[in-house]
C-alpha positions as CSV (number, residue, x, y, z in Angstrom):
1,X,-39.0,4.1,36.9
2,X,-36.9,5.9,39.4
3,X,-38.9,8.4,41.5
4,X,-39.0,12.1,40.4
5,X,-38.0,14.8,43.2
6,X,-39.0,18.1,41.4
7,X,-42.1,17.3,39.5
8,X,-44.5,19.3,42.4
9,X,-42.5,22.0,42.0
10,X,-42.7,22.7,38.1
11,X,-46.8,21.5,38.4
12,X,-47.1,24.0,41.1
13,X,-44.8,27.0,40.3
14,X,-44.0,27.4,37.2
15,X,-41.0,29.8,37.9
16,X,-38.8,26.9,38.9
17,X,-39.1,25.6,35.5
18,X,-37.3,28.8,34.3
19,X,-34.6,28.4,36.6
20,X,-34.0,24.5,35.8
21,X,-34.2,25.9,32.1
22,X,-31.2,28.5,33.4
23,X,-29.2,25.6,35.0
24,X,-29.3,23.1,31.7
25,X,-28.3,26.4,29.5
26,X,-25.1,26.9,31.6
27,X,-24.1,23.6,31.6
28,X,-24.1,23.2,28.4
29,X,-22.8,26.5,27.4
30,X,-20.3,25.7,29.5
31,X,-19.6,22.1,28.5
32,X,-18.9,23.7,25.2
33,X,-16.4,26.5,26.1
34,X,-14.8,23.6,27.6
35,X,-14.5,21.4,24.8
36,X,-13.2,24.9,22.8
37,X,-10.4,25.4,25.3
38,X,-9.7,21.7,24.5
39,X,-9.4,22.6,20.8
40,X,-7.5,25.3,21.0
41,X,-5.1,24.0,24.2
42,X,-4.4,20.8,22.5
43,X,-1.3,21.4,21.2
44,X,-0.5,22.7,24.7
45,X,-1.4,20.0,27.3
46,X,1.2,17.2,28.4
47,X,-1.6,14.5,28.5
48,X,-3.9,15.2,25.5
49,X,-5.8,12.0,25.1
50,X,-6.8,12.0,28.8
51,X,-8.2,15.8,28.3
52,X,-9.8,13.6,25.0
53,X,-11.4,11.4,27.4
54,X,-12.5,13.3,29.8
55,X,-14.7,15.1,27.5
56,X,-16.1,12.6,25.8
57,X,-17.0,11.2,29.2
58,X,-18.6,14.3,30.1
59,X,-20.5,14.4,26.8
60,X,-21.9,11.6,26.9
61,X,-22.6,11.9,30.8
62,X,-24.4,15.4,30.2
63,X,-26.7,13.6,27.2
64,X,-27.8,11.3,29.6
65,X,-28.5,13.7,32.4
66,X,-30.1,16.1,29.6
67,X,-32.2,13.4,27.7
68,X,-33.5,11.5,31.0
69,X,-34.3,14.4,33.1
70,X,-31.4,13.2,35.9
71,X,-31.1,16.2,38.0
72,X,-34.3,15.4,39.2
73,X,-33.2,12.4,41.6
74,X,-31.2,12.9,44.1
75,X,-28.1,9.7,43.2
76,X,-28.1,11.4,40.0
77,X,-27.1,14.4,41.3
78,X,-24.7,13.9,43.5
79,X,-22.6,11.3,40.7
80,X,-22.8,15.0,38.3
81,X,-21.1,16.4,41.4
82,X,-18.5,13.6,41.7
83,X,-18.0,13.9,38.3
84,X,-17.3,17.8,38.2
85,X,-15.1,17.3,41.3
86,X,-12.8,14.6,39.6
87,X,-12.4,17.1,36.6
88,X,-10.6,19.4,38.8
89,X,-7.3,17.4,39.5
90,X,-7.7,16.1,35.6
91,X,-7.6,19.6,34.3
92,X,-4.6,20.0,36.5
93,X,-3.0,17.1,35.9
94,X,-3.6,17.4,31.6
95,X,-2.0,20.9,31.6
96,X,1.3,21.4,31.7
97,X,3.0,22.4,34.9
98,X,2.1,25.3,37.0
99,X,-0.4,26.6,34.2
100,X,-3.5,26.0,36.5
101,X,-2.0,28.8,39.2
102,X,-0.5,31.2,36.2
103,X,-3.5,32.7,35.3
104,X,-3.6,30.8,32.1
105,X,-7.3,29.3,30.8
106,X,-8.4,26.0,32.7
107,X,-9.4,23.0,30.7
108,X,-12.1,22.4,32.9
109,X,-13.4,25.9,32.7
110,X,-16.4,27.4,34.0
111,X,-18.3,23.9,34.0
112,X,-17.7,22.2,37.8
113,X,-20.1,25.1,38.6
114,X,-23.2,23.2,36.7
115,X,-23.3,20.6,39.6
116,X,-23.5,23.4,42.2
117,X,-26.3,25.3,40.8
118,X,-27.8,21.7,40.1
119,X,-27.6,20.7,43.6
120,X,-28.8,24.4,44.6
121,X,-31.9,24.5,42.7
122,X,-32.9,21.0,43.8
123,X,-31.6,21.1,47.9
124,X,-31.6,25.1,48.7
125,X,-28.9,26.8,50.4
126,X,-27.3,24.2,52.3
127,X,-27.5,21.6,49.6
128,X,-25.6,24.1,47.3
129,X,-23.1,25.3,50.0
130,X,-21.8,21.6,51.0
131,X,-21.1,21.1,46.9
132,X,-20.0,24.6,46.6
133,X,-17.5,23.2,49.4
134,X,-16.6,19.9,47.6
135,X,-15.8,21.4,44.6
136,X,-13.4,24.0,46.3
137,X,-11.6,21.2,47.9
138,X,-11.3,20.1,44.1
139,X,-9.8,23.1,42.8
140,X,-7.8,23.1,45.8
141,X,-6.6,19.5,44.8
142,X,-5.9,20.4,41.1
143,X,-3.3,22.7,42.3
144,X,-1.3,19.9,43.6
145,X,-1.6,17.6,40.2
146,X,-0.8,20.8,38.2
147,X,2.6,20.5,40.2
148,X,2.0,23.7,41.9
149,X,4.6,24.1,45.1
150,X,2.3,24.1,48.3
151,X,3.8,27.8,49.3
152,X,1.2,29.7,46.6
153,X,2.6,33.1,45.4
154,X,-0.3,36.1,46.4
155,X,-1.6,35.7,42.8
156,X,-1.9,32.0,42.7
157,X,-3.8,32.3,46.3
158,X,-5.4,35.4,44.8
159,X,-7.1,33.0,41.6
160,X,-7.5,30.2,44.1
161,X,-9.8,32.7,45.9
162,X,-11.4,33.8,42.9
163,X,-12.9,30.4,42.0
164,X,-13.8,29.5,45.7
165,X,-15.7,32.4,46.2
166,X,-17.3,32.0,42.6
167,X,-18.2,28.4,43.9
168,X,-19.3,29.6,47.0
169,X,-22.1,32.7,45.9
170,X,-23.2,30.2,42.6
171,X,-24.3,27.5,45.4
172,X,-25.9,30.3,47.7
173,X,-27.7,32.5,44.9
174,X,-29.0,29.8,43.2
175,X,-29.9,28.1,46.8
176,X,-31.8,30.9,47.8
177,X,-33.6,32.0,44.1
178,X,-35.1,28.0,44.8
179,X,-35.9,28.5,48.7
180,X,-38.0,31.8,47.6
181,X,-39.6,29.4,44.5
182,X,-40.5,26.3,46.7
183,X,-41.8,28.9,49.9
184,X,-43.9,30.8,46.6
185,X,-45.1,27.6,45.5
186,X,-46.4,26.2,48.8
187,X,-47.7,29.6,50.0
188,X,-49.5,29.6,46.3
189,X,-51.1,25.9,47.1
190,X,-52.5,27.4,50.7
191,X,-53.9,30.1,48.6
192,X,-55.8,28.0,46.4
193,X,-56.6,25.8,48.9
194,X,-58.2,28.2,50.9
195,X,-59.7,29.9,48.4
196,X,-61.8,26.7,47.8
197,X,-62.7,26.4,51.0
198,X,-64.4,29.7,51.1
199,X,-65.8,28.6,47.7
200,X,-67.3,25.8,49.4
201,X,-68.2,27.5,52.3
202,X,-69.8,30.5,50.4
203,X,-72.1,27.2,48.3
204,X,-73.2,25.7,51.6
205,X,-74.4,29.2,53.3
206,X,-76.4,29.6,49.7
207,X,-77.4,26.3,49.8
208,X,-78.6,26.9,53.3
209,X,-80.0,30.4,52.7
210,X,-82.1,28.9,49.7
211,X,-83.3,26.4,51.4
212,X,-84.1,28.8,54.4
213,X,-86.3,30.8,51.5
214,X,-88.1,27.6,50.3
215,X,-89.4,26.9,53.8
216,X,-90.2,30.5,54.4
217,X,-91.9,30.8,51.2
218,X,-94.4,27.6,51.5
219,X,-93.9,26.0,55.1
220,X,-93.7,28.7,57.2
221,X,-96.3,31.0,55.6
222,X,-98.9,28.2,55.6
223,X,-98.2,27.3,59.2
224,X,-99.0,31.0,60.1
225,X,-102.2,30.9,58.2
226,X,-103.1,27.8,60.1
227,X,-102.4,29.4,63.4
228,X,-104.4,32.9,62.4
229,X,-107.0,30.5,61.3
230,X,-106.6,28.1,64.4
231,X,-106.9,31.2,66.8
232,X,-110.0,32.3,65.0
233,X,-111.7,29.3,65.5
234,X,-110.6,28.8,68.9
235,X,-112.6,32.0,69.4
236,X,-115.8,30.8,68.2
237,X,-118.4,28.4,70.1
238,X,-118.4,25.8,68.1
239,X,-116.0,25.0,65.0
240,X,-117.7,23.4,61.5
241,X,-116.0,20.0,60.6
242,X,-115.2,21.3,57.2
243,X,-112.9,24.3,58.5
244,X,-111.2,21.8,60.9
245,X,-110.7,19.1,57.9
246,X,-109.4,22.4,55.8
247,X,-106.7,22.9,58.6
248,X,-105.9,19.6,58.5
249,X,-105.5,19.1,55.1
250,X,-103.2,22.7,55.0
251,X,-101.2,20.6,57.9
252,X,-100.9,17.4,55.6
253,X,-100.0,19.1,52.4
254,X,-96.9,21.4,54.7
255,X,-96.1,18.1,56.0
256,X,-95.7,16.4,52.1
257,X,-93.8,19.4,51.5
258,X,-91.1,19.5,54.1
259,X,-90.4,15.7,53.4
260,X,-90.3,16.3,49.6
261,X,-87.5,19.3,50.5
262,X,-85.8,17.3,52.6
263,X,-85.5,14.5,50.2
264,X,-84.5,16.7,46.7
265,X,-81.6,16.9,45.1
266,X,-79.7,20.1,44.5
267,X,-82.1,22.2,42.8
268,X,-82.0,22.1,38.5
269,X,-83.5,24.7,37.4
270,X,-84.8,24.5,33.5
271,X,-82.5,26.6,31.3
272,X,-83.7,28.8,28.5
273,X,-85.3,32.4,28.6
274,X,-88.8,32.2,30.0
275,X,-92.0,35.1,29.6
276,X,-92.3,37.3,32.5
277,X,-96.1,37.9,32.4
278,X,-97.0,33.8,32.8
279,X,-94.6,33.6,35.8
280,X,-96.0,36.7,37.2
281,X,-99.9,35.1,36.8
282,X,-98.5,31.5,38.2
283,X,-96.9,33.5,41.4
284,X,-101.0,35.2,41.8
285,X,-102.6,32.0,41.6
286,X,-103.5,31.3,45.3
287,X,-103.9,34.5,46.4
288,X,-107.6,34.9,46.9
289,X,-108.2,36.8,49.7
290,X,-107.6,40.0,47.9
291,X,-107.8,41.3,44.1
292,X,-104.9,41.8,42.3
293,X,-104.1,43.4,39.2
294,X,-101.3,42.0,36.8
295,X,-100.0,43.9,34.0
296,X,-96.5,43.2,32.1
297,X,-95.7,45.5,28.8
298,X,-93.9,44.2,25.8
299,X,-92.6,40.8,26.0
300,X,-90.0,40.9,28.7
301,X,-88.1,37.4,29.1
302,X,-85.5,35.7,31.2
303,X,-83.6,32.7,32.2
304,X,-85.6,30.4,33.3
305,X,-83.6,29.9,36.7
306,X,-83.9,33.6,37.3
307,X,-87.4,33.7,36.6
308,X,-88.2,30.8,38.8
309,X,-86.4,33.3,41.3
310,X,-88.1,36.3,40.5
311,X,-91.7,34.7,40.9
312,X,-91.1,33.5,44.5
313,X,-90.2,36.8,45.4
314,X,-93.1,38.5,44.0
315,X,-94.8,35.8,45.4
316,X,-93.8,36.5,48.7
317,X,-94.8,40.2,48.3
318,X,-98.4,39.0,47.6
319,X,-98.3,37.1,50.8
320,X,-97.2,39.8,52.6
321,X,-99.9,42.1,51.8
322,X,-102.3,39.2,51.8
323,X,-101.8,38.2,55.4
324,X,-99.9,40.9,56.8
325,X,-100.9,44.1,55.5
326,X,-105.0,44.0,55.4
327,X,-104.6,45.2,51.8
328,X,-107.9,45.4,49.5
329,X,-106.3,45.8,46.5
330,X,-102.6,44.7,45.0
331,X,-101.0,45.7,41.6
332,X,-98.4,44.5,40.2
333,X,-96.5,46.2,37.3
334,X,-93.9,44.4,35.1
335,X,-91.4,45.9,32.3
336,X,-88.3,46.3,30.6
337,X,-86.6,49.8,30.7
338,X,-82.9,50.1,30.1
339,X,-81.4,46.6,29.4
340,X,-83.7,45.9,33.2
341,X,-86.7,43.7,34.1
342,X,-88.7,46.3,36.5
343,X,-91.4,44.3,39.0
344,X,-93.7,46.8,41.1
345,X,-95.8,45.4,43.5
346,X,-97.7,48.2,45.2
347,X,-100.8,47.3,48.0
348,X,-102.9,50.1,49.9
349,X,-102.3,48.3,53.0
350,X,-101.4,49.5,56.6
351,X,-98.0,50.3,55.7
352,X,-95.1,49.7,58.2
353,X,-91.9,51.2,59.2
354,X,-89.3,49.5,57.3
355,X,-85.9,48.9,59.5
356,X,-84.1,46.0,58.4
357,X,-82.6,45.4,61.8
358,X,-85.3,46.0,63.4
359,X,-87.4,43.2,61.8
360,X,-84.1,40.8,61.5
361,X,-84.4,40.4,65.4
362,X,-87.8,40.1,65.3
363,X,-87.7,37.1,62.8
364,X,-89.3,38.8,60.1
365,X,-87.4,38.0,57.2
366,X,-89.8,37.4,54.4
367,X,-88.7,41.1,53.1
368,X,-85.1,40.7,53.5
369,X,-83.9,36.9,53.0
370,X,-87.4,35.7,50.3
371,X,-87.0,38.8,48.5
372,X,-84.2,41.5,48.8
373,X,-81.5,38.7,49.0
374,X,-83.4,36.4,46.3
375,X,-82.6,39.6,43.9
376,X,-79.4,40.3,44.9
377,X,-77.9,37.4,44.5
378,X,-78.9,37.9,41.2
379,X,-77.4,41.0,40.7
380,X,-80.4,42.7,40.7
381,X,-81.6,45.8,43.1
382,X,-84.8,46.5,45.5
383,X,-86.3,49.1,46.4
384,X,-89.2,49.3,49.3
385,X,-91.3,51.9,49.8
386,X,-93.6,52.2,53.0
387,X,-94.5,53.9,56.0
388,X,-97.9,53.1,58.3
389,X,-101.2,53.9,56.5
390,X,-99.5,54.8,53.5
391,X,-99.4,51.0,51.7
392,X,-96.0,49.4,50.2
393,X,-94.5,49.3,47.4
394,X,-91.8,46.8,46.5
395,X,-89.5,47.7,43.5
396,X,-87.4,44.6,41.7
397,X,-85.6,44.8,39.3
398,X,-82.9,42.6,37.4
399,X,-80.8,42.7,34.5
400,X,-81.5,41.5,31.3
401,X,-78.9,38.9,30.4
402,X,-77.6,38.5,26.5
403,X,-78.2,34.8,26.3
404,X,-82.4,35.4,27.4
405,X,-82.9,38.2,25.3
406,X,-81.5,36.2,22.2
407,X,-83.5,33.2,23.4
């Protein structure tokens, strides 16, 4: 199988299919108003079988380049051109003498012009100038066949012109319409391209960001507890072998931990909608160092992946006012109001001053990254509430998708 030239192009920009479409269209429209004026001239032309057998050449020649997809490789091309070049001096030499400068129809018509918008569309501007060029010298030639005198009159030079420039701007239209295709196309490709490298880009800083949450949510908090714990007993006189085992065990079961997240997969969470009140009580269980209340009206259900999502970060609000906020009591609230799953968790803790950039450079991002950007990302909203001595009160909520409620 001969190798195929134009294939990227109609893969990748599927306007230069259009304009091969345009090319094949003219030649064979043109191949037929030439095989017309061979009808109707016949009566007229000194050499009537060649004329014959010139167009059944060109026939059979265009069947071929139609059926087999020719103009795509470059030989092929450039024969088409040799071919519509040696019409030029057979149409002059066919038609009787001085006819081809006398303003009367040539028998090669319009059709010489199909190999320069051939050549065009495949090889751009300078590919269709040089055959542009070629095929003037042929018209040129068939001038001299036709038995034309070498001294033109003004109109014979004037038709001369006339097809040379028509040569000339159907090589550099049609060179340029493909330059502007094939510079589409390959500016198209760097578009794709480069969107999928953001794609990728934007899944590893998720990937990383998750990941960032998981050890925030389990590592990190228990390795705070075990140094508050470890400075407490460092304060004391003497440190019970049970509290010391208890830290040690914390610092095994971290360790097991990390090494199991270092060693999973991609995370697969379990599809299928999910009740909000069981994930809320599993995100409580742990929490023992202060009461909390859990209440959830109705019977409120997601995606399971959303609601393995929603649970860490309520999660990490109970941490938070565990560890952080001397709370003595926590509720948490959970419904469904306008097409929304609503999560309050609300403590009577010290309250802070809430300033995002503020507790970014400090390193405090259990607010921000385990729970404002855990909803956001999935299109839900929070709100947080606090100031010092006044408690907090962290607001979640997420949409309701079609596919839960139905489940």
């Amino acid at each position: 199988m001969a190798n195929r030239e134009a294939p990227a192009d109609r893969e990748i920009e599927p306007g230069m299919n259009g304009l091969w479409l345009g090319v094949l269209v003219y030649r064979w429209l043109s191949l037929g108003w030439m095989a017309t004026l061979g009808v109707l001239l016949w009566n007229d032309l000194r050499r009537p079988v060649l004329a014959a057998v010139a167009l059944v050449v060109t026939v059979a020649w265009n069947v071929w380049f139609t059926s087999t997809r020719a103009w795509e490789r470059p030989l092929d091309r450039w024969f088409d051109l040799a071919l519509a070049f040696a019409l030029l001096p057979i149409s002059g030499y066919v038609m009787q003498p001085g006819a081809a400068g006398g303003g009367e129809p040539f028998f090669a018509a319009s059709y010489p012009a199909s190999a320069i918008l051939t050549i065009g569309t495949a090889s751009g501007v300078v590919g269709g100038m040089v055959a542009a060029s070629l095929l003037a010298g042929g018209l040129l030639l068939s001038r001299l066949t036709n038995e034309i005198p070498a001294g033109l009159s003004n109109a014979q030079w004037a038709i001369l012109g006339n097809g040379v420039v028509y040569y000339l701007a159907a090589g550099g239209v049609t060179g340029t319409v493909s330059r502007v295709l094939r510079r589409s196309a390959r500016e198209r490709t760097r578009a794709i391209e480069e969107a999928a490298r953001e794609r990728e880009r934007a899944a590893r800083l998720a990937e990383r960001d998750a990941i960032g949450r998981r050890l925030h949510d389990s590592v990190l908090q228990t390795l705070a507890l075990i140094d508050k714990r470890g400075r407490e007993a460092a304060r004391q006189e003497s440190v019970p072998a049970e509290q010391v085992r208890a830290l040690v065990g914390l610092a095994a079961d971290q360790e097991r931990e990390l090494r199991a997240l270092l060693n999973e997969g991609p995370d697969e969470r379990r599809p299928g909608p999910a009740n909000l009140g069981s994930a809320l009580r599993s995100a409580a269980a742990g929490i023992t160092t202060v009461p909390i209340t859990i209440t959830a009206t109705g019977d409120a259900r997601l995606p399971a992946s959303d609601l393995v999502e929603l649970a860490a970060a309520v999660r990490q609000a109970l941490q938070n006012a565990e560890s952080h906020a001397r709370a003595t009591s926590v509720t948490v609230f959970a419904e469904e109001a306008d097409d929304q799953v609503v999560v309050t968790v609300r403590d009577d803790g010290t309250g802070f001053d809430y300033d995002e950039e503020r507790l970014t450079r400090g390193g405090k991002l259990g607010l921000l990254r385990s729970i404002k950007a855990r909803i956001e990302a999935l299109g839900g909203a929070v709100r947080i509430e606090t100031a010092p001595g006044r408690g907090t009160e962290v607001e979640m909520r997420l949409p309701v998708r079609q596919e839960a409620a139905r489940g």
